[in-house]
MDTraj code that builds the backbone (N, CA, C; nanometers):
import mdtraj as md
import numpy as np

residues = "UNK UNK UNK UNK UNK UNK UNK UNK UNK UNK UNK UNK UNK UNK UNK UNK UNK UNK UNK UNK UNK UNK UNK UNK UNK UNK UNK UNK UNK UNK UNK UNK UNK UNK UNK UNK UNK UNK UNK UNK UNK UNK UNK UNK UNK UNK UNK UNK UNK UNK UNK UNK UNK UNK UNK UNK UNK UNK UNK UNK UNK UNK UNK UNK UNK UNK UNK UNK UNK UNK UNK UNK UNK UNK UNK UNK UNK UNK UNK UNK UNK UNK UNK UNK UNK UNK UNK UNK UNK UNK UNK UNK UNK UNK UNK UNK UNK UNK UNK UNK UNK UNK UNK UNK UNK UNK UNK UNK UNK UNK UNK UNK UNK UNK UNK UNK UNK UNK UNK UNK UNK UNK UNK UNK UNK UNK UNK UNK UNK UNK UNK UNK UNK UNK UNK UNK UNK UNK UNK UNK UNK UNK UNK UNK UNK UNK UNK UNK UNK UNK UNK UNK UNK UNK UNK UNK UNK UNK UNK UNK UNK UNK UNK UNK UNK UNK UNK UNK UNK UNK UNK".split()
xyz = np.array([
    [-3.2338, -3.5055, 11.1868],
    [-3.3276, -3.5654, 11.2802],
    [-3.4673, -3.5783, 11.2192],
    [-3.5156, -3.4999, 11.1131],
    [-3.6467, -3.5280, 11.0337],
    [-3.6787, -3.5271, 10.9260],
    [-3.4926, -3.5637, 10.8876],
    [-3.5597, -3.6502, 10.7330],
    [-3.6323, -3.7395, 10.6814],
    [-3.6283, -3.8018, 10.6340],
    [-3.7161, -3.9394, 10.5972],
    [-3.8023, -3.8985, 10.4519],
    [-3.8721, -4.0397, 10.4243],
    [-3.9445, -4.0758, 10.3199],
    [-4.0697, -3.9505, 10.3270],
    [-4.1202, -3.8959, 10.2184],
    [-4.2494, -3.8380, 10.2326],
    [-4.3421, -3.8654, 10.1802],
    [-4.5151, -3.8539, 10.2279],
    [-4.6035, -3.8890, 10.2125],
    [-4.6833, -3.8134, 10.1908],
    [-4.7544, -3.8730, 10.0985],
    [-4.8835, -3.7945, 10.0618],
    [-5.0186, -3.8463, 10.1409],
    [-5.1476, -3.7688, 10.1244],
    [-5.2322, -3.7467, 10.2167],
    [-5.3052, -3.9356, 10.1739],
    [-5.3313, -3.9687, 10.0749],
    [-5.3337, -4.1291, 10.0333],
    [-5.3108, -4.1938, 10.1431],
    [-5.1378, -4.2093, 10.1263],
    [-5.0396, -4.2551, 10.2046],
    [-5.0999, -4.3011, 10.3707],
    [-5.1461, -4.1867, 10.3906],
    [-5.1710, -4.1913, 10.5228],
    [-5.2916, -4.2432, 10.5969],
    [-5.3700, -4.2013, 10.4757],
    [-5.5360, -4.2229, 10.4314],
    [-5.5026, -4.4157, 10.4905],
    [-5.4730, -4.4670, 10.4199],
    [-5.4657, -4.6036, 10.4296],
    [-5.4247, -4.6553, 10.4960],
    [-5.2642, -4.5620, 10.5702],
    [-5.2312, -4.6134, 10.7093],
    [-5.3680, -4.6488, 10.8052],
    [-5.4461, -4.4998, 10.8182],
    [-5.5316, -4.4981, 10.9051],
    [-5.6381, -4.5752, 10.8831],
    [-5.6487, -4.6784, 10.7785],
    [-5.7833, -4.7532, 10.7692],
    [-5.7248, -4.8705, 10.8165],
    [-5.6063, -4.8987, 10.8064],
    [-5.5554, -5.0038, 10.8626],
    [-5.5130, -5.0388, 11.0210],
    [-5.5376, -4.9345, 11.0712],
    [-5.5559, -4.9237, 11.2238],
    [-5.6926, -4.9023, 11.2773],
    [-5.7547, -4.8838, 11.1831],
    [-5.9324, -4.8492, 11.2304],
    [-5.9658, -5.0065, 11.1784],
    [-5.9201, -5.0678, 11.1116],
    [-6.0066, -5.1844, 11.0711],
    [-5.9310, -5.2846, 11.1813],
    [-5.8004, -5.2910, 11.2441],
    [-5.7877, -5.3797, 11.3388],
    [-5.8698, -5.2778, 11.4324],
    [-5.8920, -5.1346, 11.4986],
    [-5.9595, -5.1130, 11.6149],
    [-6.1165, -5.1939, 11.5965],
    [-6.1678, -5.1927, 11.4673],
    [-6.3224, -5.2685, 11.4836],
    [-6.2864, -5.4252, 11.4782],
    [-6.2167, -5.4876, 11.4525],
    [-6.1717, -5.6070, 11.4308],
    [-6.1759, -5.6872, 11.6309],
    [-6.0935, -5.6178, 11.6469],
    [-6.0843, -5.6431, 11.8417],
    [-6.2111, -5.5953, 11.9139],
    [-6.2398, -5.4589, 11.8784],
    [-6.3511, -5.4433, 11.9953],
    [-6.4911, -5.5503, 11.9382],
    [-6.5080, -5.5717, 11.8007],
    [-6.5870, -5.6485, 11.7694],
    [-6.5687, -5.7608, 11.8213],
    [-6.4664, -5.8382, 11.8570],
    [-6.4365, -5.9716, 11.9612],
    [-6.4260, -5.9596, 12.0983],
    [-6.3304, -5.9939, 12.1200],
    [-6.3321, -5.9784, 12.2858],
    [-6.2897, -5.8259, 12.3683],
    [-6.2347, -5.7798, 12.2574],
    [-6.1579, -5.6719, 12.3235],
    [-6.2682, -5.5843, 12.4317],
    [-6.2605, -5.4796, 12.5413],
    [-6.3241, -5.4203, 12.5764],
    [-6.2996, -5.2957, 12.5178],
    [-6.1466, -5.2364, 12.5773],
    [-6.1273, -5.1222, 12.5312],
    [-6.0069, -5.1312, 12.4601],
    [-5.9472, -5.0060, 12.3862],
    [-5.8418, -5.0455, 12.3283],
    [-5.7270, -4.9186, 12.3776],
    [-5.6142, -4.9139, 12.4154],
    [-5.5107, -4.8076, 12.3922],
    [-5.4684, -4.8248, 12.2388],
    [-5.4596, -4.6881, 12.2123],
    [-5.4246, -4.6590, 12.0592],
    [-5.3557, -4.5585, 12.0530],
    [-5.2388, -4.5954, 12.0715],
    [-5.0741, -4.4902, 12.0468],
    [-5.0022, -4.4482, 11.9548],
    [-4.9859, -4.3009, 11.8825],
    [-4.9238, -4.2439, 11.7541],
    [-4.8452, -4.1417, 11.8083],
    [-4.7805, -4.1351, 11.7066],
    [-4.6859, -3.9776, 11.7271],
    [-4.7553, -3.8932, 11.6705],
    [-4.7156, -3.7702, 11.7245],
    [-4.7856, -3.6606, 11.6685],
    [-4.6778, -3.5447, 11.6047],
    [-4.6531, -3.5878, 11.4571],
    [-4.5453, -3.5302, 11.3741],
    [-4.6084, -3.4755, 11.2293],
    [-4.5824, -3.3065, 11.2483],
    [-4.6372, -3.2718, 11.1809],
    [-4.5855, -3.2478, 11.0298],
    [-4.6137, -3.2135, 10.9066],
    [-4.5697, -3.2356, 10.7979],
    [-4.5125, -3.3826, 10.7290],
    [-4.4813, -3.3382, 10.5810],
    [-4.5273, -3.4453, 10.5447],
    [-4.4074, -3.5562, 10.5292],
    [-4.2850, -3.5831, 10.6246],
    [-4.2173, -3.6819, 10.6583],
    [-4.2678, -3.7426, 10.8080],
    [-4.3181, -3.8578, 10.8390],
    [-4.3668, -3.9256, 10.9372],
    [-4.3200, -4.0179, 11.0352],
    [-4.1864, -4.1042, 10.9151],
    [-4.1155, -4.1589, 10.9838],
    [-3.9448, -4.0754, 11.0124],
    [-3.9125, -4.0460, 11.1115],
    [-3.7683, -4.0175, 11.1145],
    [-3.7119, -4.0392, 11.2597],
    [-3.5259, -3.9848, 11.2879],
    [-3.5445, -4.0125, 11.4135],
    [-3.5764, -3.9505, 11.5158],
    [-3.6602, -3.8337, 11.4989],
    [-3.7309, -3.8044, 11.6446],
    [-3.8629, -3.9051, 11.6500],
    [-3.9569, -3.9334, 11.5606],
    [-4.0528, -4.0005, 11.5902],
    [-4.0479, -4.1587, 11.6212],
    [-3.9287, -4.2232, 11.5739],
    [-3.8907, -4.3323, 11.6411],
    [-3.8357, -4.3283, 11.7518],
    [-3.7558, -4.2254, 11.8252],
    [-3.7395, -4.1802, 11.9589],
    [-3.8228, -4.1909, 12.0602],
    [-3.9483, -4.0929, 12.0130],
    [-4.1050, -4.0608, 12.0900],
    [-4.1677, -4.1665, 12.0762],
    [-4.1343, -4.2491, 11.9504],
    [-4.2112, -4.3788, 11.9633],
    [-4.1642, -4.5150, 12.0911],
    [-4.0696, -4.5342, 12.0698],
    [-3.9889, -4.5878, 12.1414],
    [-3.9947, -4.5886, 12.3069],
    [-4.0250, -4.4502, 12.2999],
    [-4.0375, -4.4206, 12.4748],
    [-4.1943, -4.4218, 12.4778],
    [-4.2655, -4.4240, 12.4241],
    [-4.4192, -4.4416, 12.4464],
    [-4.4633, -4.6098, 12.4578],
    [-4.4078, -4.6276, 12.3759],
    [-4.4152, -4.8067, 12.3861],
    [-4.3722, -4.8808, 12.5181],
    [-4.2503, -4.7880, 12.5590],
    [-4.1970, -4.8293, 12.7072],
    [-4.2691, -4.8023, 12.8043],
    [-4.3065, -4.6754, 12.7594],
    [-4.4215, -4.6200, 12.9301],
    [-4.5039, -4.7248, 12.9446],
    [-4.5707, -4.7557, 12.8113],
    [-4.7345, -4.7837, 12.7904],
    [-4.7577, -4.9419, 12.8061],
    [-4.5702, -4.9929, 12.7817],
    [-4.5786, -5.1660, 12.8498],
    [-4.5548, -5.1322, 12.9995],
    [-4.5019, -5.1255, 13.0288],
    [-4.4970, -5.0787, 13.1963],
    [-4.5953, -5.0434, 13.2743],
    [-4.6542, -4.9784, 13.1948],
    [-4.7960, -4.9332, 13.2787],
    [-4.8415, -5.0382, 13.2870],
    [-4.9110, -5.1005, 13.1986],
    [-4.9933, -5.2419, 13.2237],
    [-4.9004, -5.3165, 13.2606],
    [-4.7809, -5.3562, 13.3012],
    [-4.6944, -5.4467, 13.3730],
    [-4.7381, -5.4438, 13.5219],
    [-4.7434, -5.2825, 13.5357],
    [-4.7391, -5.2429, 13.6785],
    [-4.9236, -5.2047, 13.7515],
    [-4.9640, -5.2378, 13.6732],
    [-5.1553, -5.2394, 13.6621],
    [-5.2170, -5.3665, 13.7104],
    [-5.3571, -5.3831, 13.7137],
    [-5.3848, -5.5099, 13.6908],
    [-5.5003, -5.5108, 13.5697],
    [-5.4239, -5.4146, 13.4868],
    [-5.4825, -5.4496, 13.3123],
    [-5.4748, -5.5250, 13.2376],
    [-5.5469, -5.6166, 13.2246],
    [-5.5298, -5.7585, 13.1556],
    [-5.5280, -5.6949, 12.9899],
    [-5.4002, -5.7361, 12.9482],
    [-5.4016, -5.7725, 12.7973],
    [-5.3979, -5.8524, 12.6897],
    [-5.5094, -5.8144, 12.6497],
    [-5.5214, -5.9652, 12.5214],
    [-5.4995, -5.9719, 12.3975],
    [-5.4571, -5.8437, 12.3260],
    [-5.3549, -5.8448, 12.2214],
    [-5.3014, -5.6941, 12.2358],
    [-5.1665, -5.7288, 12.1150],
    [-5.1019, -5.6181, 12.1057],
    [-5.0366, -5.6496, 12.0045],
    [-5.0146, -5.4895, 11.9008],
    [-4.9824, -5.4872, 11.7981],
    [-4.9247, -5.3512, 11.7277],
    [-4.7984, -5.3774, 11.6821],
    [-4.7612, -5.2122, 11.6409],
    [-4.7795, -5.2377, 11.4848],
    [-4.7955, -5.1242, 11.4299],
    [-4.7786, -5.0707, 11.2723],
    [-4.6876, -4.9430, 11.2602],
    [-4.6218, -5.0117, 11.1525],
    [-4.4736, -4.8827, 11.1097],
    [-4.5377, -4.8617, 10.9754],
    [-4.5212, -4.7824, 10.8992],
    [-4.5011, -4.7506, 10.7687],
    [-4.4133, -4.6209, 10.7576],
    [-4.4370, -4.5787, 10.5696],
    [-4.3550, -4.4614, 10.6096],
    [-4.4879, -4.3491, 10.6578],
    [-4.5875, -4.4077, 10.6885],
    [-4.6900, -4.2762, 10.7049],
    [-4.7163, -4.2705, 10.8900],
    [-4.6076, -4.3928, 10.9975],
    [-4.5893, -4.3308, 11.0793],
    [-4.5913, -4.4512, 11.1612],
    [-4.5822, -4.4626, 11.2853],
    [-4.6286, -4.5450, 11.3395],
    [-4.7437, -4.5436, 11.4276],
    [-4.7561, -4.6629, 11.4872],
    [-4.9053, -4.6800, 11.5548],
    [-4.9083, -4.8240, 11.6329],
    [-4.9219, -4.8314, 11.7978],
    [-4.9057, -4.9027, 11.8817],
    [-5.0734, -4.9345, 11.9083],
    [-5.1229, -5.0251, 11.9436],
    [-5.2247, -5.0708, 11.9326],
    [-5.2504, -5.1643, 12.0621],
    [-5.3428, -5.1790, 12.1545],
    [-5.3246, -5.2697, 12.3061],
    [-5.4794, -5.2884, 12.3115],
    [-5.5497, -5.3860, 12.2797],
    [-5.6667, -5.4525, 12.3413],
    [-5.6688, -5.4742, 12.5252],
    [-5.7337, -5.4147, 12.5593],
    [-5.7409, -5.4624, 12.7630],
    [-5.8743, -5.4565, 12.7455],
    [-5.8217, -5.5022, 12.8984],
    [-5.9836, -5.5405, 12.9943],
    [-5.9182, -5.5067, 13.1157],
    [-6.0432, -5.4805, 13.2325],
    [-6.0266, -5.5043, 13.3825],
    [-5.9901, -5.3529, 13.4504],
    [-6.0835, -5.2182, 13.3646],
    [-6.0740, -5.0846, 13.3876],
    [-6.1810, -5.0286, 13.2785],
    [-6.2187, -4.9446, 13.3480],
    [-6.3536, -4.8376, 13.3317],
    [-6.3107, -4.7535, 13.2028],
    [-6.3337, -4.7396, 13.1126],
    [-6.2898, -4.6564, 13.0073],
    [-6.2296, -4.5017, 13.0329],
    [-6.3125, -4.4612, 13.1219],
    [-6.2855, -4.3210, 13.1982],
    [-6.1269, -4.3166, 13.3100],
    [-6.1538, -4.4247, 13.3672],
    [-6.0283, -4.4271, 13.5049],
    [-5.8927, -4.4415, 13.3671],
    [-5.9022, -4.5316, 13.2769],
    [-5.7610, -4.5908, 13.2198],
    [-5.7526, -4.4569, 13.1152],
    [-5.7968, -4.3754, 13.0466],
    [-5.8234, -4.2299, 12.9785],
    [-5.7676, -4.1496, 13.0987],
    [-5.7648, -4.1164, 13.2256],
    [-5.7051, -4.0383, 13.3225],
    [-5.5870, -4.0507, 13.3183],
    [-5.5483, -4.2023, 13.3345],
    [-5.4444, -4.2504, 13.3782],
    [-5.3352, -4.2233, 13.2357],
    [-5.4068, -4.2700, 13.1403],
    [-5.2995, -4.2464, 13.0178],
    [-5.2777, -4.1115, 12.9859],
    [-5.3134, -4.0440, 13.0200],
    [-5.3295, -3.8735, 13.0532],
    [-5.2048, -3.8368, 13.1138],
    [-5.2249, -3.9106, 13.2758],
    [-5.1496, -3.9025, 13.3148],
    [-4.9890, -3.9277, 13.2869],
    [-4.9656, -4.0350, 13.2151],
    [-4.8624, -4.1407, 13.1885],
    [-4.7846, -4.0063, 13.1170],
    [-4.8921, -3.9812, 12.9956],
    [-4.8371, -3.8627, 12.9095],
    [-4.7542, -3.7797, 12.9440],
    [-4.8349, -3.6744, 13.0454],
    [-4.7953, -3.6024, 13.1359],
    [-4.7151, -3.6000, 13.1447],
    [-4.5995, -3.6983, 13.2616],
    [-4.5136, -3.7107, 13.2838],
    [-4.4025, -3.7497, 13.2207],
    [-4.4244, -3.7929, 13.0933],
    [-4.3114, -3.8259, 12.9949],
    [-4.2267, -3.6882, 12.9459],
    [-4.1403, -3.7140, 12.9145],
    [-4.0546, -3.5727, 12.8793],
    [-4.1205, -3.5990, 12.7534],
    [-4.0998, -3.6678, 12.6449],
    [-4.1732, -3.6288, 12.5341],
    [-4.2913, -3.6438, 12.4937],
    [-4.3970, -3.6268, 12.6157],
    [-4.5746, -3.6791, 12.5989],
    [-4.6696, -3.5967, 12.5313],
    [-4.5913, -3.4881, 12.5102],
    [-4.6215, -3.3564, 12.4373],
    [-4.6497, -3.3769, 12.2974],
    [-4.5560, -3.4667, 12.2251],
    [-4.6211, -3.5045, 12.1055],
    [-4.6422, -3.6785, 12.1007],
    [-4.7159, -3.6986, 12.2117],
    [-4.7421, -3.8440, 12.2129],
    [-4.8996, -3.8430, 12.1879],
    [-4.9815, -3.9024, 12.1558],
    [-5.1061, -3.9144, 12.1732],
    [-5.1637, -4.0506, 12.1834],
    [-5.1613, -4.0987, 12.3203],
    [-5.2827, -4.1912, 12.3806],
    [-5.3933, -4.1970, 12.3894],
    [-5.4471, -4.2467, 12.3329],
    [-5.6375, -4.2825, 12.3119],
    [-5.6733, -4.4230, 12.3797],
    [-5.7751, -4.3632, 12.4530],
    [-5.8725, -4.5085, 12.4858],
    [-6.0097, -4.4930, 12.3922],
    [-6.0438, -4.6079, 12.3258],
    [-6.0908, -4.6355, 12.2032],
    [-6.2381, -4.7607, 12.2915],
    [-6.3405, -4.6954, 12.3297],
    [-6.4199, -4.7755, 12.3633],
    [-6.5028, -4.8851, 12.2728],
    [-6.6229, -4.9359, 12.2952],
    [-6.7158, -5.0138, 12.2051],
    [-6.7604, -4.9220, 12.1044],
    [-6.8104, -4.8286, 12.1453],
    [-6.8407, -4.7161, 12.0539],
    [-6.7648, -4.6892, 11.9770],
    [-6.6794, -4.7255, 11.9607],
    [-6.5325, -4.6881, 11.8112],
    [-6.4778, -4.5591, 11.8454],
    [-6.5256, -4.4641, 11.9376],
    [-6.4654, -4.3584, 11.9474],
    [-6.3788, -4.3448, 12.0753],
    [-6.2427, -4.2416, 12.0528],
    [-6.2102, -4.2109, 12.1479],
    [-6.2615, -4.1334, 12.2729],
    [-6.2441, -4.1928, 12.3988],
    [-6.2391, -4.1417, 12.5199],
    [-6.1669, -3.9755, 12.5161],
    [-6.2619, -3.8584, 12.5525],
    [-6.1868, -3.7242, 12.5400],
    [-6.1570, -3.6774, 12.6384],
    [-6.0498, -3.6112, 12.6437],
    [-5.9955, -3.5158, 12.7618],
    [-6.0663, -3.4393, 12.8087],
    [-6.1489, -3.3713, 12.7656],
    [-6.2615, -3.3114, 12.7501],
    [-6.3348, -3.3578, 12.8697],
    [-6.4210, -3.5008, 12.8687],
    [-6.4765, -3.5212, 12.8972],
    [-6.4417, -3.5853, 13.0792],
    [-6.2922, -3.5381, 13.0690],
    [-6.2553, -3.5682, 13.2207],
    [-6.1808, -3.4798, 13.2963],
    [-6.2089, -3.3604, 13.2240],
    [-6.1902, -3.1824, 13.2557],
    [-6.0223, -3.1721, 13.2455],
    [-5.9719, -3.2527, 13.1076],
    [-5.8527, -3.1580, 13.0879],
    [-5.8565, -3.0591, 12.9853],
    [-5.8326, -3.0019, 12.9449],
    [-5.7586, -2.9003, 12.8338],
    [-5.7305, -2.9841, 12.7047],
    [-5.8092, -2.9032, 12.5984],
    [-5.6879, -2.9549, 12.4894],
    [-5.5535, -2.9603, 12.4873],
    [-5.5289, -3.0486, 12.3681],
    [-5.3754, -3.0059, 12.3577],
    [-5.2673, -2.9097, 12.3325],
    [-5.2369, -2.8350, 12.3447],
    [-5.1433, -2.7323, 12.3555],
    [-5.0560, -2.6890, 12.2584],
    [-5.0508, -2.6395, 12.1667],
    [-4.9436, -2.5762, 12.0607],
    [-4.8020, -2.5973, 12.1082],
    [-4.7016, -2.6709, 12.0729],
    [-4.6116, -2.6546, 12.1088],
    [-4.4864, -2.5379, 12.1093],
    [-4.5808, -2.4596, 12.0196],
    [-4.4818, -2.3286, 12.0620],
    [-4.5828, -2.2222, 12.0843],
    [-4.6717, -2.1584, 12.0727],
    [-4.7825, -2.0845, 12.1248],
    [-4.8607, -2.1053, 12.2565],
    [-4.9090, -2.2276, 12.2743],
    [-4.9854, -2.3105, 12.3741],
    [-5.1202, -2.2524, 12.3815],
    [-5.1726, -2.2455, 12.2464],
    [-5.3013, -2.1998, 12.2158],
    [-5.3377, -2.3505, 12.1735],
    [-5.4233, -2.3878, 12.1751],
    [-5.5374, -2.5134, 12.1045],
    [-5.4412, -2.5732, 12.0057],
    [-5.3726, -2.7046, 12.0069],
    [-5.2892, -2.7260, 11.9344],
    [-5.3711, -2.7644, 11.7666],
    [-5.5274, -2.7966, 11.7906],
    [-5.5676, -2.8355, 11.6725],
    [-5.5746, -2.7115, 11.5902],
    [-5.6130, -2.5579, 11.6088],
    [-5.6413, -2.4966, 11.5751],
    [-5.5011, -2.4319, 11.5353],
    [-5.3970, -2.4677, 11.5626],
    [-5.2631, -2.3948, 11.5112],
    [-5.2715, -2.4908, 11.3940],
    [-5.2704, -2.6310, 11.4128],
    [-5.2521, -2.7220, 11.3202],
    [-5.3536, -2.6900, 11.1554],
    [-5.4662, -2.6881, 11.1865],
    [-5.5912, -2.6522, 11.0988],
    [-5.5377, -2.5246, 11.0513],
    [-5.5154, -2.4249, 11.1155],
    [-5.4490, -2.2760, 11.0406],
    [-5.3200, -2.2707, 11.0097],
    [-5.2449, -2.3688, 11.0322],
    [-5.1384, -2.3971, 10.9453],
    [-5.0483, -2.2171, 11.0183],
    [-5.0782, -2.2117, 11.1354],
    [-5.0205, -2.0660, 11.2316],
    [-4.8753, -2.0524, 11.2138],
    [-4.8060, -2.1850, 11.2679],
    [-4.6203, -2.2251, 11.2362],
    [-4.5655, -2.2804, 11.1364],
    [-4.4759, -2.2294, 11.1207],
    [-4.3674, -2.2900, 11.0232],
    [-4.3724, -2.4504, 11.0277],
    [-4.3175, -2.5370, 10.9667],
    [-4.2645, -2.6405, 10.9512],
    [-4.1062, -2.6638, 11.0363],
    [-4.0491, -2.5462, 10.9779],
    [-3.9409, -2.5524, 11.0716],
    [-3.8948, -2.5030, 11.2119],
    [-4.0496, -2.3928, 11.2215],
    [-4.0517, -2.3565, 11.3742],
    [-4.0575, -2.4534, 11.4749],
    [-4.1834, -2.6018, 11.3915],
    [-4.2362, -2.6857, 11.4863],
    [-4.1083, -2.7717, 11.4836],
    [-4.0380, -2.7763, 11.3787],
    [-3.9031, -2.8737, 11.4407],
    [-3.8166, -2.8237, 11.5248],
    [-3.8260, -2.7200, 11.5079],
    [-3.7144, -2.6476, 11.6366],
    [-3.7516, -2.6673, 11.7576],
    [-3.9054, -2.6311, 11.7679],
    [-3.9517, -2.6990, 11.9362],
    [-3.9601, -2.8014, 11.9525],
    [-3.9528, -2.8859, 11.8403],
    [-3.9670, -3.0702, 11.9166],
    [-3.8000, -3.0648, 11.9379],
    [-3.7054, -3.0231, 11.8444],
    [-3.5577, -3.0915, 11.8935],
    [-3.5581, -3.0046, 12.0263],
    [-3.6210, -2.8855, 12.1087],
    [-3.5888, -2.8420, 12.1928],
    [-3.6252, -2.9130, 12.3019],
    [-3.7364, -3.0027, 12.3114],
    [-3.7939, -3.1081, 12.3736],
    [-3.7188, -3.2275, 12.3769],
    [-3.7068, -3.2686, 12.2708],
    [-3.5715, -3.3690, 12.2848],
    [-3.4483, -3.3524, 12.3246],
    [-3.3945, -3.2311, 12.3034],
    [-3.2894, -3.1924, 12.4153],
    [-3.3066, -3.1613, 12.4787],
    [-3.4063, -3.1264, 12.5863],
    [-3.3882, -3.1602, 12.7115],
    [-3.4184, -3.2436, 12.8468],
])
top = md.Topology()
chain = top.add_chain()
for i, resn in enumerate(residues, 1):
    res = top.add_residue(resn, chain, resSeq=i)
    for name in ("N", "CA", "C"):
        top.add_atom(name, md.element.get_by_symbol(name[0]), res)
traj = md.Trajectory(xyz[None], top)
């Protein structure tokens, strides 16, 4: 379930300029705000099949939502590589703050939202924070201490954290 191609920190380096240069590319035009959707898979294989799984079902929530909204969208665009994927949605016709709740929410409720990460990406180039609409960081998936700070201290195994995502996926 998490084999795949591996990548080096480069690799990824460039993924991510290539999603930051379409995020300034849109908000510099018409875009207002942007949803900006990745998996959150740690070590250094990015693409495999749990993250095309989690990807898969994030893409579904996240068209639906704006199906079922009155979020006008004016582009949309995914990126695969092997350094991961990345769903990309220019809107209009919502407050940066209300559609950041809501994708919060969306999360939430997904069985696998746990390693999903939705961003609203304002004019300012930066993401909209949880923080700033009184949730909690994100959560360790096997501790449920500050997930950045397990991540940064490198706290779990590699294979601990796969054991709790397939435990998430099975169930």
């Amino acid at each position: 379930m998490f084999e795949g191609v591996s990548v080096n920190l480069m690799d990824i380096m460039a993924f991510r300029d290539a999603i930051s240069n379409t995020h300034k590319l849109w908000l510099d035009g018409n875009a207002e705000l942007l949803i900006s959707f990745t998996v959150n898979m740690m070590g250094p294989v990015k693409v495999n099949q749990a993250t095309r799984r989690i990807f898969q079902q994030g893409i579904a929530a996240i068209e639906q939502f704006y199906m079922d909204t009155s979020l006008i969208v004016l582009h949309a665009q995914r990126f695969e590589s092997a350094a991961g994927f990345h769903y990309v949605v220019a809107v209009s016709g919502r407050s940066s703050l209300l559609l950041k709740k809501q994708l919060i929410e969306l999360e939430l409720s997904l069985p696998y939202g746990r390693m999903m990460d939705i961003d609203v990406i304002d004019k300012s180039y930066r993401p909209v924070s949880r923080r700033c609409l009184g949730y909690a960081p994100r959560q360790c998936l096997i501790c449920h201490q500050q997930a950045k700070d397990c991540a940064r201290n490198q706290t779990h195994s590699l294979a601990d954290l796969h054991l709790a995502i397939s435990e998430i996926l099975a169930s």
